[in-house]
C-alpha positions as CSV (number, residue, x, y, z in Angstrom):
1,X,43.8,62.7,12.3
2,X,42.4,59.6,10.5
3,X,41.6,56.8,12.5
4,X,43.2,53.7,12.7
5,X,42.9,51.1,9.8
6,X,40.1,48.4,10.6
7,X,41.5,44.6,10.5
8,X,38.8,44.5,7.3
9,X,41.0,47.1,5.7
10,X,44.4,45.4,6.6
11,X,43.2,42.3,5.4
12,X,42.0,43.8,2.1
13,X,45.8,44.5,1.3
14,X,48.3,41.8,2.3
15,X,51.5,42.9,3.3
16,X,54.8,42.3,0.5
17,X,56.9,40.3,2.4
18,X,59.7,42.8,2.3
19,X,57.6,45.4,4.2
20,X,58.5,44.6,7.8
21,X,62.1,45.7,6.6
22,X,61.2,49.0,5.4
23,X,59.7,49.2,8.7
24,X,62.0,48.1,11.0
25,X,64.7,50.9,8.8
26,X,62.4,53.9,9.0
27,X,62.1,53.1,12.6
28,X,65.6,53.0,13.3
29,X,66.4,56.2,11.4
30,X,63.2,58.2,13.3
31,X,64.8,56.5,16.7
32,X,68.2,57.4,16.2
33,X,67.7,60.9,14.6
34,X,64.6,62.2,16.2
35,X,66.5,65.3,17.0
36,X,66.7,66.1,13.7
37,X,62.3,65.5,13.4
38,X,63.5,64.0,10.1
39,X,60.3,64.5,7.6
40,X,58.1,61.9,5.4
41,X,60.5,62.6,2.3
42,X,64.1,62.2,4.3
43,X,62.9,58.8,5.4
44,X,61.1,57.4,2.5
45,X,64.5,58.0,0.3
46,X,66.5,56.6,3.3
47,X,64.7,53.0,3.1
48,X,64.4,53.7,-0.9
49,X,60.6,54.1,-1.7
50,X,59.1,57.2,-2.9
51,X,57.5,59.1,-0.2
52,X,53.9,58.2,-1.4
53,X,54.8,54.8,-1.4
54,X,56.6,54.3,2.1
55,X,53.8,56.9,3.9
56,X,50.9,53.9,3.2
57,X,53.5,50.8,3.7
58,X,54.2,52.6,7.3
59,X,50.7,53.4,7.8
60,X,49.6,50.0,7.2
61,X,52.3,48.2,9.1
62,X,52.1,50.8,11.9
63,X,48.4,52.1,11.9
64,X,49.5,55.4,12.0
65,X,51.9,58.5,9.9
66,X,55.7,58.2,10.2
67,X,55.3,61.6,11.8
68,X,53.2,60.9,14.3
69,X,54.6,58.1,15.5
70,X,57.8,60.3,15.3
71,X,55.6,62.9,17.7
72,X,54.6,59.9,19.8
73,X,57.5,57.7,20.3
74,X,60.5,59.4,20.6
75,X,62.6,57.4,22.5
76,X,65.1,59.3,24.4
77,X,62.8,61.8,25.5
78,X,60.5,59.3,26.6
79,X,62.9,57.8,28.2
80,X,63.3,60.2,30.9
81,X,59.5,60.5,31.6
82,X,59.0,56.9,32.1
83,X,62.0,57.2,34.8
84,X,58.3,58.0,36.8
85,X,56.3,55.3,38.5
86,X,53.7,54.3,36.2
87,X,54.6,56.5,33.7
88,X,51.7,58.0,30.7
89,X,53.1,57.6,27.5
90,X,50.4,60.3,26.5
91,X,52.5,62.7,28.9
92,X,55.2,62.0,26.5
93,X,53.2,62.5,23.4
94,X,51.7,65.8,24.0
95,X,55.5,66.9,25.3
96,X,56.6,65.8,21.6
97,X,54.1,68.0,19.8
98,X,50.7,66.1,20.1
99,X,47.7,67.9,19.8
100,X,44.3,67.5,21.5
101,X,41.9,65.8,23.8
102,X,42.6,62.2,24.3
103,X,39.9,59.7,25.5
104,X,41.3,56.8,26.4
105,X,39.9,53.5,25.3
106,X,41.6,50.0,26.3
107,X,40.3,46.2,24.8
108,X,38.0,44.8,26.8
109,X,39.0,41.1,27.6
110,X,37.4,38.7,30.3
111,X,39.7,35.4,30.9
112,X,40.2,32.2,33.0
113,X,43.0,30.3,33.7
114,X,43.1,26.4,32.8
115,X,43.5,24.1,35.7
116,X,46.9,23.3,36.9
117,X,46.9,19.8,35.8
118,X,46.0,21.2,32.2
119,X,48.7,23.1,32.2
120,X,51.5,20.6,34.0
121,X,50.1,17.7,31.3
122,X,51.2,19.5,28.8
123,X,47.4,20.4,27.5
124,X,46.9,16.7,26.9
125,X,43.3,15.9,25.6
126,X,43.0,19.9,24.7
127,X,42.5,20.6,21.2
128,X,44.0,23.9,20.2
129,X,42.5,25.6,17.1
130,X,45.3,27.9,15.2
131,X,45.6,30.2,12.4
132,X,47.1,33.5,10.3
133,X,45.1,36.5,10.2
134,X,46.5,40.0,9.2
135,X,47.3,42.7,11.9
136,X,48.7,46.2,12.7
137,X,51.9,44.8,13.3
138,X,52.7,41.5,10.6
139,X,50.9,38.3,10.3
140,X,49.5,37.6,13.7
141,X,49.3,33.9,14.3
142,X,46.3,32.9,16.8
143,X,45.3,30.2,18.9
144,X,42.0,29.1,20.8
145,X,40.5,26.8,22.7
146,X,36.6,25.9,22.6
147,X,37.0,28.8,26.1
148,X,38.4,31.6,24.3
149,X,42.0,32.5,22.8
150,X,45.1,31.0,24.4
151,X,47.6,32.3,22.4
152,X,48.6,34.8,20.1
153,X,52.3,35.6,18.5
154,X,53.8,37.5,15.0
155,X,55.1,36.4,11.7
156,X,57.1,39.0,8.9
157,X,55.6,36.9,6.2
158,X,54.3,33.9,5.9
159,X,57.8,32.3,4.9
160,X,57.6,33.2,9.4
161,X,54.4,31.2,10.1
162,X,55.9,28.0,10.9
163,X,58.0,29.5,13.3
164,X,55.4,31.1,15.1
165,X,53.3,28.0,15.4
166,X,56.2,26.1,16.8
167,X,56.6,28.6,19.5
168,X,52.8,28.6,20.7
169,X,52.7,24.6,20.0
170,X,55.8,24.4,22.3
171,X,54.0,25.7,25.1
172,X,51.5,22.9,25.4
173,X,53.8,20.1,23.5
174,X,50.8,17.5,24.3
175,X,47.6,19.6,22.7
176,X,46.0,18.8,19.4
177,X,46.7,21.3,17.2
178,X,44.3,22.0,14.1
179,X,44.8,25.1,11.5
180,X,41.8,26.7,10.7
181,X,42.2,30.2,10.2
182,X,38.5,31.1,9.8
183,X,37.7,29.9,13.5
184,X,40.6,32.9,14.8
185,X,39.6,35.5,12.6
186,X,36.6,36.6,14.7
187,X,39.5,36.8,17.9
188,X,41.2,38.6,15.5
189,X,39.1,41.4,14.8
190,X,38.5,41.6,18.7
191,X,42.1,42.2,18.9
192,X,43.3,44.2,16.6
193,X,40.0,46.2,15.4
194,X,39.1,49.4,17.8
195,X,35.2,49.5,16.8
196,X,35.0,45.8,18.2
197,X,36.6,46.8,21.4
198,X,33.4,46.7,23.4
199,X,32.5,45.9,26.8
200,X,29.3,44.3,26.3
201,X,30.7,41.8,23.7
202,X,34.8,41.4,25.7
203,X,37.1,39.0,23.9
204,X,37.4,36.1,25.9
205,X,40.8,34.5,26.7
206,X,42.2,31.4,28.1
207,X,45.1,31.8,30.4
208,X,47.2,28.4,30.1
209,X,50.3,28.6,32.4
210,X,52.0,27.9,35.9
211,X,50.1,29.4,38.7
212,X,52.8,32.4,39.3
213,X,53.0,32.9,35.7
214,X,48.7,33.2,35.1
215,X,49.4,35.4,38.1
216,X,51.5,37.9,36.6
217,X,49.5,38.0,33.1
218,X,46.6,39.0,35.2
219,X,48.4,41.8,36.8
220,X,49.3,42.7,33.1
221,X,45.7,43.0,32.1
222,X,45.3,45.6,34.4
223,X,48.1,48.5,33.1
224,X,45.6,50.9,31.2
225,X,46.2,51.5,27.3
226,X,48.4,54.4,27.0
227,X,50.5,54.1,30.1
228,X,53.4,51.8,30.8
229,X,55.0,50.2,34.0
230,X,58.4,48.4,35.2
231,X,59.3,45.2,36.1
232,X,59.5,46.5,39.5
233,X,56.9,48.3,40.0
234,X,54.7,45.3,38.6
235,X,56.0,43.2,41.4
236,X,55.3,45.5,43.6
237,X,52.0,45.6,42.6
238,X,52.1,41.3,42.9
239,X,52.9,42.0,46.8
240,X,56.6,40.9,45.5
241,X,59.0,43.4,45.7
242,X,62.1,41.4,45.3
243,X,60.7,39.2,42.9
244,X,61.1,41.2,39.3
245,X,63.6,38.9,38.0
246,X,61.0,36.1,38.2
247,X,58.0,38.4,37.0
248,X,60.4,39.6,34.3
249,X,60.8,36.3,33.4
250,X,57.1,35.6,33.6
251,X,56.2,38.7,31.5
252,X,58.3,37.0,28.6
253,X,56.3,33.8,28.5
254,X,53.2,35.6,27.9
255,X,51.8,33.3,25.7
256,X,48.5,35.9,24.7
257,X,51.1,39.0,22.9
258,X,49.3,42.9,22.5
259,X,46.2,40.9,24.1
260,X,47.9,40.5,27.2
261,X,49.6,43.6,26.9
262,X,53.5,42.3,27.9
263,X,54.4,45.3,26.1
264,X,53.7,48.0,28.3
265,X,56.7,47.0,30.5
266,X,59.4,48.7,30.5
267,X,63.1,48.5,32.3
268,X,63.8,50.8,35.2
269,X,65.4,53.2,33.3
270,X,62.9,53.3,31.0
271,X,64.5,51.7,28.7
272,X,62.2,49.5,26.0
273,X,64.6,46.2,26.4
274,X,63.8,42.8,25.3
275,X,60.6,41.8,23.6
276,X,59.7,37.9,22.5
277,X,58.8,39.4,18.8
278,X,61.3,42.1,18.8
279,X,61.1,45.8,19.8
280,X,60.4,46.8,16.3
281,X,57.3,45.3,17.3
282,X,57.1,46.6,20.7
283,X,58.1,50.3,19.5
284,X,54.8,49.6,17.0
285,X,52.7,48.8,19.5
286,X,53.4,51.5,21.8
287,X,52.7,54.0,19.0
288,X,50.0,52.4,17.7
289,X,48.3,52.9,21.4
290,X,49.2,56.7,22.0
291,X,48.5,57.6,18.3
292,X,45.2,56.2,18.6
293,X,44.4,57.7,22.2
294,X,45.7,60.8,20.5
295,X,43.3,60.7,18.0
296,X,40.5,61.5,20.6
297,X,38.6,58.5,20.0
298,X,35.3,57.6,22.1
299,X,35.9,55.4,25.1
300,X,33.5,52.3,24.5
């Protein structure tokens, strides 16, 4: 299998802006008819491109074939496997018809949290650098402080951007905030580039947020690529059993997206449920991760 597109080779074609809809349709007909193991062609004339055409628009929104992520995210099947505690989405791939030896490899991230006064100030007397870069999953839109990134959330196009600002502005209402998008597109390629996921060189990150809430991202950082938890089970694992409303809550003010990987969390049934920048997203993500573990690649 080929491996995943570099961020040099995403950025070298940008996205039309109507591609995130021929996504999000081709997902919903793979998800709602996976019985079926619709083929390349059947979806390609059901969102209206020729199959050529829609195979490299899905590969480069997805970073992987329509039929593997078909083979690795099948949804109801999957479903019923995550029912277990810290449930291996590679469990679920190889049961759907992947093939061989899988090595996982997960981003290497160190990070600090801001003081509490930072954060309750509003980031007053912080500036906050931000920007557009390209990614796997749409127009990433980034944010860093002089420590390391502090924030990281999704645009369709850039018709999006604005949008995506505000939210990560909103969170620290008192910052400075200056665009430059060729400070963020070295966090970037640490983000969304496999060969730069390296331990000797970790992407640094800047955890700005209410003491319970840094305490939950944390907790997130540690759910290994290629497996997925539950609310639950992650406060559990805070030494707060009865708290998953509020770590629920907590998980959806991640402020760091795919970095922090919010997406990994799952309802008790399984079930995908919400997601800040949709599930299309967070159905992307998940197959992005077990399509590239099941590619075999070299732990760093």
């Amino acid at each position: 299998m080929p491996p995943a597109p570099t961020l040099t080779a995403l950025a070298s074609v940008e996205p039309a802006p109507s591609d995130y809809d021929v996504v999000r349709r081709a997902l919903e007909h793979l998800t709602t008819r996976f019985r079926d193991q619709p083929s390349t062609e059947e979806v390609a004339a059901a969102v209206g491109l020729s199959p050529s055409h829609f195979n490299h628009v899905f590969r480069r929104w997805c970073g992987l074939s329509p039929k593997a992520f078909l083979q690795a995210v099948t949804l109801d099947r999957a479903r019923g496997l995550l029912r277990r505690e810290e449930a291996n989405l590679l469990d679920a791939a190889y049961e759907l018809g992947l093939s061989g030896p899988a090595r996982l490899h997960d981003l290497f991230v160190t990070h600090e949290a801001m003081s509490p006064g930072a954060f309750k100030a509003g980031g007053a007397g912080l500036d906050i650098r931000w920007g557009v870069a390209p990614s796997p999953f749409g127009l990433a839109v980034l944010a860093a402080t002089e420590r390391g990134l502090c924030g990281l959330g999704f645009a369709d196009d850039e018709a999006g951007v604005p949008a995506a600002r505000d939210d990560l502005a909103g969170r620290w209402p008192a910052a400075r905030l200056i665009r430059d998008d060729a400070h963020v597109a070295a966090f970037a390629a640490q983000a969304f580039d496999p060969a730069e996921w390296r331990p000797d060189r970790p992407l640094r990150l800047v955890l700005i947020g209410a003491d319970f809430q840094v305490e939950v991202w944390r907790a997130l950082l540690s759910i290994p690529l290629g497996q997925a938890t539950t609310y639950g089970r992650l406060a559990e694992t805070l030494g707060r059993p009865k708290a998953a409303r509020a770590v629920g809550a907590a998980v959806g003010r991640n402020p760091i997206s795919f970095v922090v990987p919010c997406h990994r969390v799952v309802g008790a049934s399984g079930a995908l449920t919400g997601y800040h920048w949709g599930l299309t997203r967070k159905r992307a993500m998940l197959g992005w991760e077990t399509g590239d573990a099941g590619r075999g690649s070299a732990a760093p």
